[in-house]
Each structure stands twice: as C-alpha cells, then as structure tokens.
GULUMLO-750820 format. One record per residue (C-alpha): residue in three letters; z, x, y. Coordinates in steps of 0.05 Angstrom, whole numbers, plus 32768, in hexadecimal, padded with zeros to 4 digits. Each point is the difference from the previous one (the first is absolute). Example, Ala and Ser with C-alpha at 12.3 -4.5 7.8 and 13.67 -1.06 7.14 Angstrom:
2
ALA809C80F67FA6
SER7FF3801B8045
This chain:
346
UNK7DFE7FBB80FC
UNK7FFC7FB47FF1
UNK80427FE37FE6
UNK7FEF7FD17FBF
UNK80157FB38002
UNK804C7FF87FF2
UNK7FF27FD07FCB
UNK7FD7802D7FD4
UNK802E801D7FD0
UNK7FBF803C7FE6
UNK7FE180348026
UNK7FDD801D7FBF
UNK7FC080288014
UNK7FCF800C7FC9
UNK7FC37FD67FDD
UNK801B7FBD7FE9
UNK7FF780067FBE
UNK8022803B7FF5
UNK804780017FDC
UNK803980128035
UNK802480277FD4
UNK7FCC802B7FEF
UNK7FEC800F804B
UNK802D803A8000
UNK800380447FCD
UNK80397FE67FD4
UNK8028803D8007
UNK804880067FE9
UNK802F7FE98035
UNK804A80187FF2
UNK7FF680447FD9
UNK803B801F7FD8
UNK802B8026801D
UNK800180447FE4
UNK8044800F8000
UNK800D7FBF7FDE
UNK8010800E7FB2
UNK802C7FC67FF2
UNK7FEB7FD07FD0
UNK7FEF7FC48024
UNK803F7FD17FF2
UNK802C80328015
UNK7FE5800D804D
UNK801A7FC1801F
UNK804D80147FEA
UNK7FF480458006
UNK7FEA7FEA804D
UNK80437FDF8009
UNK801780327FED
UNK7FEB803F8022
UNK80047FCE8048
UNK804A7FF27FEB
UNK801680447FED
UNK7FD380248042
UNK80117FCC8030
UNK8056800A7FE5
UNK7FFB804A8008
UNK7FDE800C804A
UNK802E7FBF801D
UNK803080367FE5
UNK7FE780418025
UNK7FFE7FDA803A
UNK80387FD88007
UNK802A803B802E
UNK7FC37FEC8033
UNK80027FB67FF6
UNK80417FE07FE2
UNK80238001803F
UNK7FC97FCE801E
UNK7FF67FD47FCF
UNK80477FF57FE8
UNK80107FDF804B
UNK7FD77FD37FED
UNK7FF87FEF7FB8
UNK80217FC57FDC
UNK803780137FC6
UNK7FD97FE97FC2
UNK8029800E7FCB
UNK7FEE7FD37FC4
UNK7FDB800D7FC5
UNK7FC57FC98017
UNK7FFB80108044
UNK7FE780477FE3
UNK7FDE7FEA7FCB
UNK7FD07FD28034
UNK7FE880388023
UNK7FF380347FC6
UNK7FDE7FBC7FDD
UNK7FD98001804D
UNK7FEC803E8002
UNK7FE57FFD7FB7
UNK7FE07FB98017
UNK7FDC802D8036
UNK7FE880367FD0
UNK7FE97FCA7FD2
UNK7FD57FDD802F
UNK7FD980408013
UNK800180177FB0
UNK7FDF7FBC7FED
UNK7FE27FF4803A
UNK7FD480487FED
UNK8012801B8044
UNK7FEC8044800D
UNK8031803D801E
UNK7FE67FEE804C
UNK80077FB87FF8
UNK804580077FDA
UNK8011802A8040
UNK7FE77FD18033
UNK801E7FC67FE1
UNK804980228005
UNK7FF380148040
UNK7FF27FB88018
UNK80337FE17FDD
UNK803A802F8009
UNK7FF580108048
UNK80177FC1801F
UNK804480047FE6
UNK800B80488020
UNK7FE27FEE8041
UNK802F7FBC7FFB
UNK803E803D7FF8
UNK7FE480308039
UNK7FF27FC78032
UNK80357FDC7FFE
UNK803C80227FE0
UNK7FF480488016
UNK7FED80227FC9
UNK7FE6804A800E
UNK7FB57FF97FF2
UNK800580437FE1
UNK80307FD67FC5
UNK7FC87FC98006
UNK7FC6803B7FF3
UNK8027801A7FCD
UNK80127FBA7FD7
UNK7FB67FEF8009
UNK7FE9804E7FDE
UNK80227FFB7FCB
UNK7FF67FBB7FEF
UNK7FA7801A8006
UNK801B803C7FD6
UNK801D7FD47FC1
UNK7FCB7FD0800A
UNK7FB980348005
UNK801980327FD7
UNK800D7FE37FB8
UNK7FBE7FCF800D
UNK7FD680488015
UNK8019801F7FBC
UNK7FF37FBC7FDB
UNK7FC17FD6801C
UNK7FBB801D8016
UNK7FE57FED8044
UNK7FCD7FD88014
UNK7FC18018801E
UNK80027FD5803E
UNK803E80378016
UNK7FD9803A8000
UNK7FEF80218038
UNK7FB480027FEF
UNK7FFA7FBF7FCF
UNK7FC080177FCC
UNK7FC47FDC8005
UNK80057FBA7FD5
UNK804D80007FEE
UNK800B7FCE8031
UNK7FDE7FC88027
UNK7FEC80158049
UNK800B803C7FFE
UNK7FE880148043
UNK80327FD1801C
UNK803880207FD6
UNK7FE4804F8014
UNK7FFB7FE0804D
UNK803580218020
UNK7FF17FDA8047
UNK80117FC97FD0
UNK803980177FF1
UNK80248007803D
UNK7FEE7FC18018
UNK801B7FD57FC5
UNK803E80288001
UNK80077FF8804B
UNK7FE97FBA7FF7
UNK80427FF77FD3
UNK802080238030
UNK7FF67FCF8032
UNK80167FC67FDA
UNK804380207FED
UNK8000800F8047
UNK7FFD7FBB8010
UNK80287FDB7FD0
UNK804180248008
UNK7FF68007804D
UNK7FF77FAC800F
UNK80347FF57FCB
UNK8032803A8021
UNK7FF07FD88040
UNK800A7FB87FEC
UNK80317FED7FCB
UNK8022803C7FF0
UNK803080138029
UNK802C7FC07FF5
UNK7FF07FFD7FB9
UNK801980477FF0
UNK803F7FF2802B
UNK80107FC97FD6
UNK7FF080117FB9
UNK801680488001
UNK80468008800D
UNK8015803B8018
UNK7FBB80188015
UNK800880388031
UNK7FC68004802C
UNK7FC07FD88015
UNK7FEF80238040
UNK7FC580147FD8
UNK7FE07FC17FFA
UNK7FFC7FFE8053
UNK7FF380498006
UNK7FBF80027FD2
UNK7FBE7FFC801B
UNK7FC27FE77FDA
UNK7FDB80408005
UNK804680287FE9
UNK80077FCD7FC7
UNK7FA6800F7FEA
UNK800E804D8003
UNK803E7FF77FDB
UNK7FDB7FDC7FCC
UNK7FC880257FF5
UNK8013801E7FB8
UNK800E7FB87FF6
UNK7FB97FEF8011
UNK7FEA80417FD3
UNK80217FDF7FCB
UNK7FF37FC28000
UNK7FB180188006
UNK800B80217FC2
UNK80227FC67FDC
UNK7FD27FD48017
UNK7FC3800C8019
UNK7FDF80357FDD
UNK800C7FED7FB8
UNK7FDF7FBC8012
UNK7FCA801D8027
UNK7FF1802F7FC1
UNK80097FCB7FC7
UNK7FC57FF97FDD
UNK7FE27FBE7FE1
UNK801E7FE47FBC
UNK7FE87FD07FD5
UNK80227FD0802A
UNK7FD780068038
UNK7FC27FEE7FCF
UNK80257FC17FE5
UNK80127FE8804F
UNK7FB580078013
UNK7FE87FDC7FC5
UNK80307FC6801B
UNK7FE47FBB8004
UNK801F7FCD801A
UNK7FDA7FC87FE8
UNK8017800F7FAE
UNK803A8016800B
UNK80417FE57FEC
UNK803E7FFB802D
UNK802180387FE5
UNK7FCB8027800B
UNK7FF37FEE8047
UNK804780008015
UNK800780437FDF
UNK7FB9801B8023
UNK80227FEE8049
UNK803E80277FF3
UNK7FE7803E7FDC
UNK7FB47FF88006
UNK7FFA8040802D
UNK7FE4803E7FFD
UNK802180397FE3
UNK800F801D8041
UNK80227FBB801B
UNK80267FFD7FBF
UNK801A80437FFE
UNK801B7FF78052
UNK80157FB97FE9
UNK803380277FCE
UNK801B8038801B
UNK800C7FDA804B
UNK80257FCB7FD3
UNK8024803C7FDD
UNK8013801E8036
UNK80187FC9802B
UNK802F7FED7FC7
UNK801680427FEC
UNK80118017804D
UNK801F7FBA8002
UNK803380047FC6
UNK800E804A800C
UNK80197FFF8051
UNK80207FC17FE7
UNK8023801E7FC7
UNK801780458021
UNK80137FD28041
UNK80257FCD7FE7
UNK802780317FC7
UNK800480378020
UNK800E7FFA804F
UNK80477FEC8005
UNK80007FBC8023
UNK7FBE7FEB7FF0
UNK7FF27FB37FE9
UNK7FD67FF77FD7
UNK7FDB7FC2803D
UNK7FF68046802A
UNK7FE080317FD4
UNK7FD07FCC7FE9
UNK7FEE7FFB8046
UNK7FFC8048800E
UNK7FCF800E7FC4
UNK7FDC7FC0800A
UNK7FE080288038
UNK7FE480387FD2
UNK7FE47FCC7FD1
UNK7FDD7FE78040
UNK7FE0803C800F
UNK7FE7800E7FB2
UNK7FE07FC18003
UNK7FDF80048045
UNK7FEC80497FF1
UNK7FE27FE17FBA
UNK7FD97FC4802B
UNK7FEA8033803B
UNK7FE1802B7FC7
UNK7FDE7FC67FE0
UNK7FE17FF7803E
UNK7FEE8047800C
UNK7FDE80057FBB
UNK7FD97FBF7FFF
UNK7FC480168022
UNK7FB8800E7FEB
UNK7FEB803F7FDB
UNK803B7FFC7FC9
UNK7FF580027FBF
UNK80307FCD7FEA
C-alpha cells in the first residue's frame, strides 16, 4: 500500500469537482438516546449529578475493601477548596466529553486513560492492592458510562457492525485485523514510553520529589514486554479514543473550503489559519481529541498526585503525568501516520 507524501494534508478520493461534503450519505451522526426525556438544558446538571451521587454511593459499598489501602496513603485534605477543586474537576471532565459530543465508548475510554495513571502511580510504587486499584478504576467507568448511556446516543463508528454510509471508511472501521493492530500499535507506544522513562530518569526523580514513597523496585523489576501486556486495555482504549472516530469522520464543509484554498488570493489570515487547521476531517478530529487527551491525563495524575498522595510536590507529580501526556501525544502522531495512506476517503 503506497504511503501518501507527508506534506499533503488531503487524501480525498472522488471526481474533482464533486463537493466533499456531499461524498458521503449525510446520515445522522449522534442519535438520541432513548432513555433520554430531559429537556435539553437540564442533561448537563442532571449528568453531574447522577456521576456525583453514583460515584458517592459505590466509593461507599466499597470502602470495607478499600479504605484501609488508600488511607496509608492519602493526604488529609480538609478544607472547603481543596474539595471543592476536585468535584469542580470531575465536573470539568464530564463537561469536556458533554460538549465535546462524546459518545458512551469514548466517554469510557477517555476515563480509562486519564484515570489509570494515577492508580498504577499508587499500586507501583506505594503498594496499593491492585484489587483497590481495579476497584477505584470500576467505579470511577461506572459514574462516568452510566449517566452518559442513559443521556447521549452513540455514534455509529462504535458499533460492532457500523451500517453502510454512517461513517467514512467503513471497511476500515468493520476491519477487525485493523483493529487489533492499531490497538496493539498503541500498545506498543505505551509500552515504550513508560519503559525508557522507568529506565532513565525516574528512579532518582521519584526518590526525590515523593517523600515518603515506599517502593520503586518496580521500576527495575519491569520488563518491556510485561509493561505492552500490561497495557493492552490501554492500547484498546486509546484505539477507541483515538483512532476510530477519526478514521470514521466524514467530510464537512470544511474540507470543501480547505480544497478550494488558494494561495495566491489569499490573505494572511487565511493562509496562516489554512496551515494550522487546513486538514481533513480525519486529521482534525485526531488533532483534537490527542490534544484533549494529553491535557486532560495531564491535569488529572497531576491533580490526584500532587493532592492526594501524602508527600507529593507538586515538581514530582508534574513529572510523573508528564509521561502519560507523552504517550497521548505519541499514540495521536503514530495514528496520524497509520491513517495517512492512500485509499481514504478524507
């Protein structure tokens, strides 16, 4: 399969003269949820809401199994703000998925990625059961998929047999060789990251940012093929994040506007703004969810580190997550590249 030119920023297929936008059956992307009778205004809050209130309640049921673990290691935080931050947080993360029109699988993926690091941070290095980190990291999914399955619809590139027009390449997103291989190919660059980076700087920087840190044998002890199969529902995820709804998006208006582009009449604006954003759909809709969720996973492991690890500074958990954002964006970059070949629609 020839690879295009990494300057060309369209793969579009088609006669020339024909509108992008209408290369594709314009079919109705994010239906309504069924179970959804809330008037419109009201299913953001009522989101909040039902997260808050689920998320309170299971942290409840299962803090016989898990209390005992995390209170060894969790910072007293006992004023008003210092609460207040991460309910405002975890609203901030519903939000961005709520706005962002996220789907119930990319919701879940999201959380996955970005709440993940902080657990494995706790199980690696302060002994935390990893049954206490499996069950943090449920219910945390269960708040999170649960209110957005009763309120939001879900895309058609999630199905498990995508129907014929809702989405751009659809053989691609029906492949299920290609499949495993971007989700193994995230794997591997999860994988990677956290294995040079546990084998380089780590070690001294933990030691000296996290006082009172109570183990790092694990950062010698982990191989590079433990670390990939460890990550594989990372790379699952971060597939589903990524990859496929870019892979599926089909051509907007935009695309029509971009290819139209001429350089020679053009005003400055214009041509600064056509070599930031002057992409195809698919490019622009990787471009924004990698740069989601490099910032998201960034503040969150930051956030939970830094408040709630007792002995944290604030110099080591920026470290510690800066890894994570590394990976998002290489993931993002490595799927860029796996995409831009010949044969896509956009």
């Amino acid at each position: 399969m020839a690879r295009k030119r990494i300057g060309s920023k369209h793969g579009v297929s088609g006669e020339p003269d024909q509108p992008v936008a209408a290369k594709l059956p314009q079919l109705p992307e994010m239906p309504a949820s069924p179970a959804s009778k809330i008037p419109a205004p009201l299913q953001f809050p009522s989101l909040i809401a039902m997260s808050m209130v689920m998320s309170f309640f299971l942290y409840a049921s299962a803090s016989p199994y898990t209390s005992g673990d995390l209170s060894t290691v969790s910072a007293h935080r006992d004023q008003w703000w210092e609460v207040a931050g991460l309910l405002g947080w975890r609203a901030t993360e519903l939000g961005v998925g709520w706005w962002g029109e996220y789907d119930t699988m990319d919701q879940c993926a999201l959380t996955f990625l970005t709440h993940l690091p902080y657990l494995y941070f706790l199980t690696s290095f302060y002994k935390i059961r990893p049954t206490t980190a499996i069950f943090c990291l449920s219910i945390d999914l269960t708040a999170t998929c649960v209110p957005f399955y009763l309120l939001r619809g879900s895309l058609a590139s999630h199905k498990l047999k995508v129907p014929k027009g809702a989405v751009a390449n659809r053989s691609v997103v029906n492949d299920i060789g290609v499949q495993v291989f971007t989700s193994l190919f995230a794997t591997g660059v999860y994988g990677v990251v956290v294995f040079g980076n546990f084998g380089t700087w780590m070690p001294s920087y933990l030691v000296t940012h996290f006082e009172g840190i109570k183990d790092i044998s694990s950062l010698y002890n982990s191989t590079f093929l433990w670390l990939c199969a460890a990550f594989i529902p990372t790379g699952i995820a971060a597939k589903t994040f990524l990859f496929t709804p870019a892979i599926a998006a089909k051509p907007d208006a935009y695309d029509e506007k971009a290819t139209s582009f001429d350089p020679e009449t053009a005003s400055l604006m214009e041509t600064i703004e056509y070599n930031l954003w002057g992409h195809s759909k698919r490019v622009r809709t990787l471009m924004k969810r990698t740069a989601t969720l490099a910032v998201i996973v960034g503040l969150h492991t930051w956030l939970h580190t830094y408040v709630a690890v007792d002995g944290a500074e604030g110099f080591g958990a920026a470290g510690w997550s800066s890894i994570w954002a590394l990976a998002a964006t290489l993931s993002g970059l490595g799927f860029w590249w796996v995409g831009n070949v010949d044969g896509m629609s956009n």
